[in-house]
Every structure is written in C-alpha cells, then in structure tokens.
N, C-alpha and C positions, 0 to 999 in steps of 0.2 A: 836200542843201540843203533847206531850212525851207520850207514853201508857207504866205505871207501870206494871214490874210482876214481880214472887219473882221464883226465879230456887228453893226456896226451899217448893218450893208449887209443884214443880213436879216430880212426878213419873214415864220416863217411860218406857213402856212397847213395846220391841224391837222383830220384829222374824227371823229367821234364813234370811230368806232375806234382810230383813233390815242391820242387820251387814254385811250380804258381801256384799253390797254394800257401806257401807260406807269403805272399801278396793278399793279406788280412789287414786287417787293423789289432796293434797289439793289444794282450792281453788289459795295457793302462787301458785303452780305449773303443774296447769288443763293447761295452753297451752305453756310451754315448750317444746325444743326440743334440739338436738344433733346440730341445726345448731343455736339455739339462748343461746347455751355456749358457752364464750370467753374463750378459754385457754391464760395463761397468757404468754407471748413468751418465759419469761426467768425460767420457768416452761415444761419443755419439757415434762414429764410424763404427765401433764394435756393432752395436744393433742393426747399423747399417748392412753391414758383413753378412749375418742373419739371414737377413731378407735377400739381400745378393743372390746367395748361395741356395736360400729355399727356392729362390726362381729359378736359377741351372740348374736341380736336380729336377723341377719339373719338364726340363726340357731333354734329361738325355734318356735318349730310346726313339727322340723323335727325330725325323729326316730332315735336315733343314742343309745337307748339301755337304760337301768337304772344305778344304781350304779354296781351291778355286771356284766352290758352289754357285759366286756371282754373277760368274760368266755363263751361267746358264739359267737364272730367274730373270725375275722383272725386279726384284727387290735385292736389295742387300740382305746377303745372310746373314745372319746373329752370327758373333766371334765364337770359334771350338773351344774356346778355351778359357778359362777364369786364373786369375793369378792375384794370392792373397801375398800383400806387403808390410810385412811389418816388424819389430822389433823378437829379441827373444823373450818368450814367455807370455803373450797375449793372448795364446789360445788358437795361434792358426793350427796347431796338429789336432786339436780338437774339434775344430769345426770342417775342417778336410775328414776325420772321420766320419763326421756328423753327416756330411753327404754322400759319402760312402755305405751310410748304412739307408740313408733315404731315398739312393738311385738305384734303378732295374739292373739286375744283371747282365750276362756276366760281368764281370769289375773288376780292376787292381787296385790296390794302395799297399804303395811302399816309397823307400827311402830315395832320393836321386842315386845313393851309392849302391842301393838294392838294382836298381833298375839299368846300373852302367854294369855292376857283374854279372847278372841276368844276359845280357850282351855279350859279354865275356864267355858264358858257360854254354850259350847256345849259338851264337853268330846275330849276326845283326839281321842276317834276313829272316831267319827263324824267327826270333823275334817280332820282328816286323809281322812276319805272317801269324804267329799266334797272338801276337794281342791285336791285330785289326778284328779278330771277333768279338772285342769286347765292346762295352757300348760305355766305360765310362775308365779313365787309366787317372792315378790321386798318383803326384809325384810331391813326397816332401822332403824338405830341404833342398830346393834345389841349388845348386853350387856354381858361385861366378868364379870360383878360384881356383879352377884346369879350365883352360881354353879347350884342351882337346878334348876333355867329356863334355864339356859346354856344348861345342861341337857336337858331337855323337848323340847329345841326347836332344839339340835341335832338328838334329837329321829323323830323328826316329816319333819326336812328335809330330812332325809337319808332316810324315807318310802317316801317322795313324790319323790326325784332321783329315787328310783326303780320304783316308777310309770312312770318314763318318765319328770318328772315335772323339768325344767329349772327353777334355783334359783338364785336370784341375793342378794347378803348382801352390808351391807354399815358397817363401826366399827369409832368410836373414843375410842382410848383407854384412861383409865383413867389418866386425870392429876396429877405429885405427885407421882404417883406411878409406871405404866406401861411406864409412858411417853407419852407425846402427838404426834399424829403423829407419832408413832411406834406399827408396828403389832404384838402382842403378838404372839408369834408362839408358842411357849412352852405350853402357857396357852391354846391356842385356841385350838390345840392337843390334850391335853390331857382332854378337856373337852369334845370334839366332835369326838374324837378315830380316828376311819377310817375316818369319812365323809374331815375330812380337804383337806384328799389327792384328794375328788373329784372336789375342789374350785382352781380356777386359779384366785393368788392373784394378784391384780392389784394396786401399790402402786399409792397414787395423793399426791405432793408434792405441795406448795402455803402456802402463807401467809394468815391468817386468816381473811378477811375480816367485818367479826363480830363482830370482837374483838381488831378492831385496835381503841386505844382512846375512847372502852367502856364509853358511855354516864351512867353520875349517876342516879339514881333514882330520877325522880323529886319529890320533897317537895310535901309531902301528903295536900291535901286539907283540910281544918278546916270543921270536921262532920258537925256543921250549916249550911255551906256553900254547903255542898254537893251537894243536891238534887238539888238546883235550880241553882246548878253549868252542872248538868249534864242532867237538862231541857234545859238550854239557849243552850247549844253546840249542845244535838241533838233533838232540836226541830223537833216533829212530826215521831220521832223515837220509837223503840223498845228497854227500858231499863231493865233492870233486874237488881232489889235494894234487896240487901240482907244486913244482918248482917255478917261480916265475921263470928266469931265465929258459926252461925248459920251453911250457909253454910259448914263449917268443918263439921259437924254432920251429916247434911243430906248426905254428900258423902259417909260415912259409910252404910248407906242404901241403896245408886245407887250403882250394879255395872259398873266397870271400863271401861265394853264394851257398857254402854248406856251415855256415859259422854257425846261424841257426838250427840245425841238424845236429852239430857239434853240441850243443849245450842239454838238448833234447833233454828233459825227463831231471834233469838238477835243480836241487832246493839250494843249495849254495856252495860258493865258490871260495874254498880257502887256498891260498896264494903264500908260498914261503919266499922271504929273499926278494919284496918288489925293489926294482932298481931303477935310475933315467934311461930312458933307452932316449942313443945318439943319433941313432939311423932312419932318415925318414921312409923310407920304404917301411920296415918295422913299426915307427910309432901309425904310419895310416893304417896297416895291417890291425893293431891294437885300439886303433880307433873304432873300426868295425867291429871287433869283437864285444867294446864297450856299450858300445849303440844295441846289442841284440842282449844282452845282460842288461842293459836299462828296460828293453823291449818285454823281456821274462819276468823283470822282477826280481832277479839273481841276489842274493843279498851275499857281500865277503867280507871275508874275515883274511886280513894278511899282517901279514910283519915284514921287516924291511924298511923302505921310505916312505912316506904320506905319498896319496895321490896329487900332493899340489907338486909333488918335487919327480912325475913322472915323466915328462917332456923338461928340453933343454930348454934355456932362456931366446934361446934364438930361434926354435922352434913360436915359442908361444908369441915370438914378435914377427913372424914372416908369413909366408904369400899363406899356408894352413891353420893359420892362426885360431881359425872359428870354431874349426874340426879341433883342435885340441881343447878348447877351452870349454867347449860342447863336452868334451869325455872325461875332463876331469874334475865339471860339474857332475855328471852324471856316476863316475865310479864313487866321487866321495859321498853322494849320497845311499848310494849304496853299501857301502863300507860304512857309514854311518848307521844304516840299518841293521848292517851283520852286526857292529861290534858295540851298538846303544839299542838295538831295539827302536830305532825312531823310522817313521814310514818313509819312504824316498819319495820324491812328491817329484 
C-alpha cells in the first residue's frame, strides 16, 4: 500500500550544511564521467570540449594566482574560469558533472538559480566567505535574462577568482531572441565587465537531443481516477498528493533553497486540479520546484491541464522564456513517466 503525504504539510528547516551539500551533482548525473560522454563524430567541437575540460580539471587545486594574479608574475595567468556555449541538450550538464567529479575538492555544482538563493538564504558575504574554500564552484545554467542576478552572480565570481576559486559556467541563450546556441558576447560583457576576459569560452556544437520530436504532454488523468490511479502504479510507495492550487501557495512560504528539502524522500508527485498560473513571480517560483523534481527523478501523475497549457502565452514569449520552456520540457517528461511508464530522459 502507497504511504500519503502532502509537501504542503511541510515546512523545512535547512542549515548552512545542509544547503552546501545539496551542491552535488544530481541523482541523473552522480556517476558520470569525461569517458562515459560520446561526442558526436560529425561534431568536432564536442571531443574538443572533452579535452578542454580534462585540462581544467588538471589544473584546479593548483596556484596559478586570482583574477588580478598578472600583476604579480612574469607570465600571464591562465583564465579562472571555463565557460561551456552551447545549444540545449548537447551534453554541457554532463560534462560540467564530469569535471565535477574529476577535480579535488572541496567543490560546488549547482544551478545559477541554486547559487542566487544560496545568496538569498545566507547573504552575499557569507557566501562569499564559504565558498572561497572551495577549489573548484560548477555554475549551470547560467542566465542572461535578470540583469540584476547577472549582476550578483558576476560580483560573487570575480571575489572567488581572486580567492584562487576555478569556475566553470555552462549558458543556453535565450530562444527568439539571443538565439540558440549562440554566445551572447556583448551581453555577457557588459553585464559581467571584466570577469568575462577571465573565462575561456568553449563553444559545444550538436543537435539537441531533447528536443528532437519533443513528446506532447500526455492526457491529464480524470481527478476521480487519480488517487487510485497513483496507488496501483506505485504500490507500497511514497506519494505526495496535493492540490495544485494549494501547492502554489505554500511555495510562497518555502524558500527556494529548501525546495530540495521539500521533496526529500518522495517517489511521486500526484497533483489534483493543474491549472495556468498568470503570475510571474509564482510561475518562476514553480519553475524552481520543476527543476529539483527533474533533479530527483520525481515521476507525477496529475489531472487538470497538460503541462504544455501550464504558463500563459505571453509568458512563453517574454524576457523568461527559456525558464519556462525548460520546465515544461521537463514536467512533461515526467508526467510522461508517471502516467506511461516511459524513462524521462
């Protein structure tokens, strides 16, 4: 038999240890490596990538100076920084693991929006001072599309370079407007001033694998049907039945860095009543919660509206365009898993 709980029965409470450790590499890609990425052959930049990336991780743990390290060799330092460019689905969250698991510790890898609430939950200086002990900080996804976190998180790499701190970024630029698979240079410049010159851009070229024949949202389940639709499947399982509507609400009250926390210990997420949400503070809130349920593996089962009819039309065509279309790839595959049995890839 299925054990009910409701995530919006939970509140919790996270402490400085807790969040940096959840700065892993998720569950999709805890035992990845540099030798179990195929580059694609007719993809030359991909192998390229490879080799890139196996040289920076030989290099962090060693001293070669901060951002201003120049002005005190005879030599130019090697750049702090690596920054992978490429389209969606070529494999840069794969190979940002992949060095993640090939460099000395201590280490972070997490999300640009992991690493602005991180900010959030501890102050920027805190911050600043606990991860200048690290020897190597994996930022993916990073996001051109807030100036003011752009901001915030060019301020907070350029102090960890000078601490010595080896960086690694990952970017999709937005579709529609930047273009996909094309590095904003201009943009990224002038939002991040100097630091850009310390990043050695590493373009990954490949055809989207994600996104080839995009599978639709399967057909929401009839609310009656629900419950005993998502006992029989995960019999003897850890459900978590909410109200959507509900859910929305309580996530106004969890911050963004315990969303993770939140899900702890759930086999799946069954959802009554999904509905569009109008509000954009709410859909980026549900965005984040999307991204740590792709991150677990969360497979749901809901009724209501498909995830393709989750964000409004004017959402999916403005400045968070990427951030949505990111989430509701990701919930449908999921949903897809809850309610076919097919792997979310």
């Amino acid at each position: 038999m299925a054990t009910i709980q409701h995530l919006t029965q939970r509140t919790p409470h996270v402490s400085i240890d807790e969040l940096l450790a959840g700065f892993h590499p998720s569950p999709r890609f805890d035992e990845v490596s540099f030798d179990s990425y195929r580059p694609d052959p007719k993809q030359p930049s991909q192998a390229e990538a490879v080799h890139r990336l196996r040289t920076f991780a030989s290099r962090v743990g060693q001293p070669e100076g901060g951002l201003f390290g120049k002005l005190f060799g005879k030599s130019k330092p090697k750049r702090a920084g690596i920054y992978l460019d490429g389209g969606f689905g070529v494999g840069k969250t794969h190979l940002l693991s992949s060095l993640w698991h090939a460099a000395p510790g201590p280490k972070a890898i997490g999300t640009f929006v992991e690493y602005t609430n991180l900010v959030g939950a501890l102050s920027f200086r805190k911050t600043v001072e606990v991860l200048s002990g690290y020897k190597l900080v994996c930022i993916d996804e990073f996001e051109l599309d807030d100036p003011g976190d752009t901001v915030l998180m060019s301020r907070l790499m350029r102090e960890l370079a000078d601490a010595g701190v080896k960086i690694a970024a990952t970017s999709n630029t937005l579709p529609g407007s930047l273009g996909e698979g094309r590095f904003a240079a201009v943009d990224f410049q002038r939002e991040i001033k100097v630091l850009s010159d310390q990043f050695d851009v590493v373009r990954i070229d490949g055809e989207d694998f994600r996104h080839r024949g995009l599978p639709a949202a399967p057909e929401p389940v009839a609310d009656a049907e629900l419950l005993d639709f998502a006992r029989t499947r995960y019999d003897g399982k850890v459900l978590a039945v909410d109200n959507f509507g509900d859910l929305v609400k309580h996530l106004a009250g969890v911050h963004p860095s315990r969303y993770r926390q939140l899900i702890a210990g759930i086999d799946a997420l069954v959802l009554h009543n999904v509905d569009t949400i109008t509000e954009q503070a709410v859909a980026l809130r549900f965005v984040v919660l999307a991204d740590r349920l792709y991150d677990k593996d969360v497979p749901i089962v809901a009724s209501g509206k498909p995830f393709s009819e989750l964000f409004t039309p004017e959402m999916m065509s403005g400045g968070y365009m990427k951030k949505y279309f990111r989430a509701v790839s990701r919930l449908t595959a999921l949903a897809r898993e809850g309610q076919k049995g097919e792997a979310a890839l």
